[in-house]
Backbone as CSV, one residue per row, in Angstrom:
resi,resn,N_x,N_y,N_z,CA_x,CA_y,CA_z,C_x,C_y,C_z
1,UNK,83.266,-40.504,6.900,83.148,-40.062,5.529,84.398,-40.516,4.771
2,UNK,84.229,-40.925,3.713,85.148,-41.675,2.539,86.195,-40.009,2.485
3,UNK,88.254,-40.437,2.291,88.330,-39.754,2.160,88.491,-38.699,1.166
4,UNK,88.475,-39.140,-0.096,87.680,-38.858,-1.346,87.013,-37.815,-1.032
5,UNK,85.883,-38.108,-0.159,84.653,-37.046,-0.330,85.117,-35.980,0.298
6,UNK,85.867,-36.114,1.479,86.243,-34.916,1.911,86.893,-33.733,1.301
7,UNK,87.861,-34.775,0.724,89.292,-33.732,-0.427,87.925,-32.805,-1.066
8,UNK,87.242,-33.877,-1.688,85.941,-33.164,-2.662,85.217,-31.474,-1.969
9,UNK,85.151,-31.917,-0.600,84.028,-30.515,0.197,84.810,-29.653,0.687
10,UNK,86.517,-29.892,0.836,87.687,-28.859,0.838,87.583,-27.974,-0.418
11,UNK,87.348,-28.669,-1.223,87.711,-28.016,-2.953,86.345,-27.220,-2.910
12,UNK,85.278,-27.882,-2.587,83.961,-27.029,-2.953,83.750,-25.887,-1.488
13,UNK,84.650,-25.807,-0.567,84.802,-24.683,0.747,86.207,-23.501,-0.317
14,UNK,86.760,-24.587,-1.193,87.809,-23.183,-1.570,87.065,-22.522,-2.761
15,UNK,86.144,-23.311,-3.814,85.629,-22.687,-4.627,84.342,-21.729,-4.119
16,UNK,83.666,-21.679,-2.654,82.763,-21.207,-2.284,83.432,-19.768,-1.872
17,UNK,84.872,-19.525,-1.022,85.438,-18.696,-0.510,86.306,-17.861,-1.749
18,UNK,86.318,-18.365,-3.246,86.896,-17.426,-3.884,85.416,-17.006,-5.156
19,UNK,84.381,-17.550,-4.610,83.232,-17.175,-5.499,82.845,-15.584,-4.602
20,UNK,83.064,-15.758,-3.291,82.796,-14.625,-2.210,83.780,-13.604,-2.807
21,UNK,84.793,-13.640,-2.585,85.853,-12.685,-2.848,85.686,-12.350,-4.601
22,UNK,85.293,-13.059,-5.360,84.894,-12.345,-6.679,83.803,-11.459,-6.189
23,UNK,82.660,-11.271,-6.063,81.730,-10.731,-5.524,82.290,-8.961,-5.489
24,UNK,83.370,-9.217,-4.388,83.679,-8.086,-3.499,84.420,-7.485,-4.560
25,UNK,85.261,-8.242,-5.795,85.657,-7.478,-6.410,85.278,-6.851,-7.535
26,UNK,83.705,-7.832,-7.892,82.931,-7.507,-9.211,81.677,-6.300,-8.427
27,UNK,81.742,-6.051,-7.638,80.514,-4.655,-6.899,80.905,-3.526,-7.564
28,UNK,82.258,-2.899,-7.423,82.450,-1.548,-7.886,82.416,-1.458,-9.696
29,UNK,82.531,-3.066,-10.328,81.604,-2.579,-12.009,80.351,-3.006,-12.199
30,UNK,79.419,-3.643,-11.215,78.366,-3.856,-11.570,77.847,-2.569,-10.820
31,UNK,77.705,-2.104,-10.231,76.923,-1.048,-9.447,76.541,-0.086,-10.112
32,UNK,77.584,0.988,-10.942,77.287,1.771,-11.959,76.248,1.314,-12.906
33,UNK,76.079,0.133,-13.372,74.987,-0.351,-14.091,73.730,-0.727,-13.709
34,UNK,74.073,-0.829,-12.559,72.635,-1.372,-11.486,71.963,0.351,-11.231
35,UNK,73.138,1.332,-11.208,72.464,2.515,-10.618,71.416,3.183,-12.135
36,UNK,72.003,3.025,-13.684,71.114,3.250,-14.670,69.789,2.584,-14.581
37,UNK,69.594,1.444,-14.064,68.258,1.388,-14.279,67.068,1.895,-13.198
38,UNK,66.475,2.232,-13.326,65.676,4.043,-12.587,65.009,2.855,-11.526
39,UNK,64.435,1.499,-11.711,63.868,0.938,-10.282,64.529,0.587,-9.416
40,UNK,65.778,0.533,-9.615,67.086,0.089,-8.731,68.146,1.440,-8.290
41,UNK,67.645,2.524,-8.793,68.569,3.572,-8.660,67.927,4.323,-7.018
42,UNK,66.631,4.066,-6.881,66.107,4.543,-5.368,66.549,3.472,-4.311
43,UNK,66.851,2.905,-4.414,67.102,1.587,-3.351,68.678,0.844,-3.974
44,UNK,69.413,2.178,-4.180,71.039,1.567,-4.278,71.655,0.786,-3.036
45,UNK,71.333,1.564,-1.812,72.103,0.966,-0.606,71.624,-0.296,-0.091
46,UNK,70.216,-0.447,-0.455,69.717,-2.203,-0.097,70.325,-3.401,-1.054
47,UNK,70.920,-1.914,-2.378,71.261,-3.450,-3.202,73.425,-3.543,-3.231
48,UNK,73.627,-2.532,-2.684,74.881,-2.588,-2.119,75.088,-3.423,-0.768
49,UNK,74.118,-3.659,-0.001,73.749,-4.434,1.608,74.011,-5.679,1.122
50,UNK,72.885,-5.578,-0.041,73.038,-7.281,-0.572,73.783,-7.950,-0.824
51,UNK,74.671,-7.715,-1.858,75.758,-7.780,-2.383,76.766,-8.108,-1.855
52,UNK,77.526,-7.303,-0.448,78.278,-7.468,0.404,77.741,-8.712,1.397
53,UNK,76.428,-9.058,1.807,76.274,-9.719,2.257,75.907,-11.163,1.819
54,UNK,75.781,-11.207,0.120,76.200,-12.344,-0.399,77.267,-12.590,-0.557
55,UNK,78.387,-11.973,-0.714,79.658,-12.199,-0.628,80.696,-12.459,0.643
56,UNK,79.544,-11.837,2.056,80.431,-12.637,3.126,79.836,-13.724,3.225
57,UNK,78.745,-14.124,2.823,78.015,-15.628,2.978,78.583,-16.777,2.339
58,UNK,78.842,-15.840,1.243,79.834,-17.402,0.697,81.207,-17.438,1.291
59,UNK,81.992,-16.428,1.514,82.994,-16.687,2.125,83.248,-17.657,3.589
60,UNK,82.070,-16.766,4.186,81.915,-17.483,5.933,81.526,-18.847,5.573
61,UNK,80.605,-19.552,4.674,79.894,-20.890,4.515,80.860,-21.742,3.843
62,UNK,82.304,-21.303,2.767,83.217,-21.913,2.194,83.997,-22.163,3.617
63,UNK,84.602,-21.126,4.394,85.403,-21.145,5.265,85.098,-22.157,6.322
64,UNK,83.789,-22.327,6.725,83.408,-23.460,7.726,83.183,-24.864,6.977
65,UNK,82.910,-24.953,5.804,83.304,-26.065,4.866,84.375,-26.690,5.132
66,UNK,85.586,-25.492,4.774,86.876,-25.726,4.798,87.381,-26.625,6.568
67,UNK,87.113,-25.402,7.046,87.707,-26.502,8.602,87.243,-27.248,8.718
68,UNK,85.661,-27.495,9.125,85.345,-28.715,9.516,85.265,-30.022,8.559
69,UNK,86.051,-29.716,7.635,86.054,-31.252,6.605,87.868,-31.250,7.096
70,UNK,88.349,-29.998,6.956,89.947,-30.136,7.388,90.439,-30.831,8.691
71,UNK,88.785,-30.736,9.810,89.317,-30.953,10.993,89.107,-32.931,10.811
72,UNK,87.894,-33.096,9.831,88.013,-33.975,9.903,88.957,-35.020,9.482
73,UNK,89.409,-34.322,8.323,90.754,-35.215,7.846,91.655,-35.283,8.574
74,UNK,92.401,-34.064,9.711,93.256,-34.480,10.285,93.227,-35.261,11.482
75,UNK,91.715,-35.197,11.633,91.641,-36.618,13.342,91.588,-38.108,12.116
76,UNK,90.982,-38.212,11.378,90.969,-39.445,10.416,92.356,-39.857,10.390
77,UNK,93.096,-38.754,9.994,94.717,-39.334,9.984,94.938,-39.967,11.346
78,UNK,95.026,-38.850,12.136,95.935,-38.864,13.663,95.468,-40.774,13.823
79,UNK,93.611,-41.144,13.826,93.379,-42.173,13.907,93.860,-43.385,13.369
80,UNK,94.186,-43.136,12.161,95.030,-43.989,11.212,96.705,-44.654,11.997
81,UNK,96.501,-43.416,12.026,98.744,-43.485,12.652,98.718,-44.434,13.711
């Protein structure tokens, strides 16, 4: 892989892992609003499940982005040298 593209899928593993961590920090003001509307107020904890578990998904899927494009850049180097 060109190494261009890689730098590129590092950047899109760090923007995936701080889209996760917004998540975790935007739950405790969206929730109160999610709990006013009366079809979402019986099924709070499936949509609190969710939530948390879209937010480790992007984290875990940025994070394996991250190494394995990281691992690849650094054998690309080592190969280079």
């Amino acid at each position: 892989m060109d190494k261009n593209k890689i730098h590129i899928q590092i950047v899109w593993g760090i923007l995936l892992v701080l889209a996760g961590v917004g998540v975790f920090f935007r739950i405790p003001q969206v929730i109160p609003k999610i709990k006013t509307i009366e079809h979402f107020a019986s099924a709070i904890g499936f949509v609190y499940f969710c939530f948390y578990l879209l937010g480790f998904l992007l984290i875990l899927g940025g994070a394996r982005k991250i190494f394995a494009n990281h691992k690849k850049l650094t054998s690309r180097e080592t190969n280079n040298e």
